[in-house]
N, C-alpha and C positions, 0 to 999 in steps of 0.2 A: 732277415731284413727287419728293421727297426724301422717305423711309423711315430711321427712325433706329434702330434695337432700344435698352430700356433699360437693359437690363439690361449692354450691350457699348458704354457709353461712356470715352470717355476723360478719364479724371477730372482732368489738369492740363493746361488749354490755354495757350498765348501766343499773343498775338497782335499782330504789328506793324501799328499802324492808319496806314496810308502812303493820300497821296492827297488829302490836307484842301486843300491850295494849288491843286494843280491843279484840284480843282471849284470851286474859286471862281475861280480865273483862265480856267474857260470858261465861268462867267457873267459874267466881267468886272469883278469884285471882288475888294477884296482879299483876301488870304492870309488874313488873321484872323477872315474872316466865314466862311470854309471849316473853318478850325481850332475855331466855334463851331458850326457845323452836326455837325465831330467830334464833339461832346462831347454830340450826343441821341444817335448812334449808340452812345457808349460806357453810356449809360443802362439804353437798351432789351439790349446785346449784354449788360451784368452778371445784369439781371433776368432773359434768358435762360437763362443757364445757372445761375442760382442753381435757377430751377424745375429744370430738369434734374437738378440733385444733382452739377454739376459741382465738388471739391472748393479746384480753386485755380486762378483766372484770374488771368494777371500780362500786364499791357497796359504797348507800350513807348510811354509817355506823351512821352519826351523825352531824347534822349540826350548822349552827352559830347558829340559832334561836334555837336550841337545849337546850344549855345552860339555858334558861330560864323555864325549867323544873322543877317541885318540887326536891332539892338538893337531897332526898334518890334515885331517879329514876338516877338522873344524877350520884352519885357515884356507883350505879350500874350500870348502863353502861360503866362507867369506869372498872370495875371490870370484868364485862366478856368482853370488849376487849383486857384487859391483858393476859386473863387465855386464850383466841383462840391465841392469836400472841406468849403465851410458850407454849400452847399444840399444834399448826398446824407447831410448830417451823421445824422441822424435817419428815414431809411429803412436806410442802414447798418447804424446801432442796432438797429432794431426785427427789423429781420431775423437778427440775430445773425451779419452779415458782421463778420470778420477783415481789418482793413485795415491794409496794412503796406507802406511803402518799400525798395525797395531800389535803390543808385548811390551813386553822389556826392551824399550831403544838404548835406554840408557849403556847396557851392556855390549850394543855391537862395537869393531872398531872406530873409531870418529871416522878416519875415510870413507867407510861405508853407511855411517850415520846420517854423512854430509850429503851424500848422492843419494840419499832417500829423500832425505829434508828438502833437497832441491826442486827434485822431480816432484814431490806432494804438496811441495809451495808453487808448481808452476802449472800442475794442474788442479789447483784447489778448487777454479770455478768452473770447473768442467761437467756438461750437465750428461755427458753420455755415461757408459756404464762405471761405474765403481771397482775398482781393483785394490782387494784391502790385500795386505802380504803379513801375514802371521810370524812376526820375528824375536824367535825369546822368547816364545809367546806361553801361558798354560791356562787352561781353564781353570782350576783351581786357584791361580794367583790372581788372576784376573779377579774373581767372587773377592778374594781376600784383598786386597786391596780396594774395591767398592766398600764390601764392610767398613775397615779402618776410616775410610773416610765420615762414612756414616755416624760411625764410633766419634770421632773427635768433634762431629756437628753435636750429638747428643749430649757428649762434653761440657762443648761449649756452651750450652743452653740454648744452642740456637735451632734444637729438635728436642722434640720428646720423644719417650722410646716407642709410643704408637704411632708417631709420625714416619718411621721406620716403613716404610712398604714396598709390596712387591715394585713397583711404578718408578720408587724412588733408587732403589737399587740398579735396577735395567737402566735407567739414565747416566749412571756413572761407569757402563761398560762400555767401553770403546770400541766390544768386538758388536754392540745393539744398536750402534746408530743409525744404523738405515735395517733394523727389524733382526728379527730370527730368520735360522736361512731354511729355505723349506726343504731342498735336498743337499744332504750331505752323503758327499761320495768318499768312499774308499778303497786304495786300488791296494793289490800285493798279496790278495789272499789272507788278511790278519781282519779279523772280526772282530774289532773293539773301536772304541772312539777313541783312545789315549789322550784324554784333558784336553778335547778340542772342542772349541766353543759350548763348552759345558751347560752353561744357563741357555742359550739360545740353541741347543740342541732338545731340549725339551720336549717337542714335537715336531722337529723335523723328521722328515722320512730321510728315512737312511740306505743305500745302497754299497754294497762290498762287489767288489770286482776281482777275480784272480788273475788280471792283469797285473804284471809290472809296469811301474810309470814311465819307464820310457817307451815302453810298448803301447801307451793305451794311446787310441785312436780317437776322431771323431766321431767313426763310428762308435765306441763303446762309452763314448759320453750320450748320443744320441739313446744307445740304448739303457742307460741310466736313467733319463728323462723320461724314455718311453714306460718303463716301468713306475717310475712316479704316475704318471697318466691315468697308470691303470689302477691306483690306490683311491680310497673315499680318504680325505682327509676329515675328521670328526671331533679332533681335539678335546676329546672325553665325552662329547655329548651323543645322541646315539640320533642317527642316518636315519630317515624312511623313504629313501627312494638315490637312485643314481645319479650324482650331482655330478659325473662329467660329461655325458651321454657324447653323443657323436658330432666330429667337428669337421666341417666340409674342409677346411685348410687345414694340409699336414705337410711333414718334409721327412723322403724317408733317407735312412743308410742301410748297408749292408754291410 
């Protein structure tokens, strides 16, 4: 059983949902009926944390290195992220979730460009949780495309190269608008972060689960949380005493 305190959560999660192929490929199907059993997990994982009062989920739905996929796997993917952003259209809404892209949009198809643009324009003032979706997306493009722009300000003369700063960087990441996420999750048994949210991973706490993503639960996001709980966060500087001690409100799983 997993014990959460409520008051001591972490308000911006990511999470890389890795693992959709290999569950289907040990049931003996294909890739694509795994990457659709993905997307009730991604269902049930939003309405999670929206109960919770988590303020911004950003899920890496598909990334740059993506594309180099076998094209049937990758037009399916395409396809069921059309069909979640018109069928979540309207639970979205009602909830007053914030849905917004961030990557490379330019490169998905226009149909599916348009049905993101829609949805992200029609909850743009929406003050409940945050739902970014990582599309195209890579941490290292991201950095470099901040750079370049910086570059062409310095160009210009409209910077100098010491006006160059950390501050001014993080503002032209699309993945930093609403902060660095404090836990990132990663399911499928693979221990690495693969170019996700690179700068704003910096110090997040990190969490690897050997769940597959369509297998992971509520409960195994709970217990992702719970373990956050139980870390000092100290972001280099050094702790004298237990800053999370004990919190009368909690919510358990099993």
């Amino acid at each position: 059983m997993n014990t959460i305190e409520l008051t001591n959560l972490p308000l911006r999660i990511a999470i890389t949902m890795d693992g959709n192929g290999r569950w289907a490929e040990l049931r003996g199907k294909p890739r694509i009926v795994g990457h659709r059993a993905g997307s009730h997990t991604v269902r049930r994982i939003v309405r999670a944390c929206r109960r919770l009062g988590v303020q911004e989920l950003t899920l890496y739905a598909f990334s740059e290195q993506n594309w180099g996929r076998p094209i049937n796997e990758v037009d399916g993917l395409m396809t069921l992220l059309e069909e979640f952003l018109v069928q979540e259209r309207d639970e979205i809404l009602q909830n007053r979730i914030r849905l917004r892209g961030i990557g490379n949009l330019e490169r998905l198809p226009p149909h599916v460009r348009e049905s993101l643009e829609l949805l992200a324009e029609a909850s743009r003032d929406h003050q409940g949780m945050t739902l970014s979706l990582a599309l195209s997306y890579g941490g290292r493009e991201e950095i470099v495309d901040a750079a370049r722009t910086l570059a062409r300000q310095v160009a210009a003369g409209e910077l100098t190269p010491d006006d160059v700063t950390e501050e001014r960087l993080t503002a032209l990441l699309p993945s930093m608008r609403h902060g660095a996420p404090d836990l990132m999750i990663r399911t499928g048994g693979e221990l690495r972060v693969s170019n996700f949210l690179l700068w704003g991973a910096a110090y997040s706490e990190l969490f690897f689960s050997d769940i597959l993503w369509p297998d992971f639960q509520v409960e195994h996001l709970y217990q992702a949380i719970a373990a956050y709980q139980r870390r000092q966060r100290r972001f280099g500087l050094v702790s004298n005493s237990n800053t999370l001690g004990p919190c009368p409100t909690s919510l358990s799983g099993s």
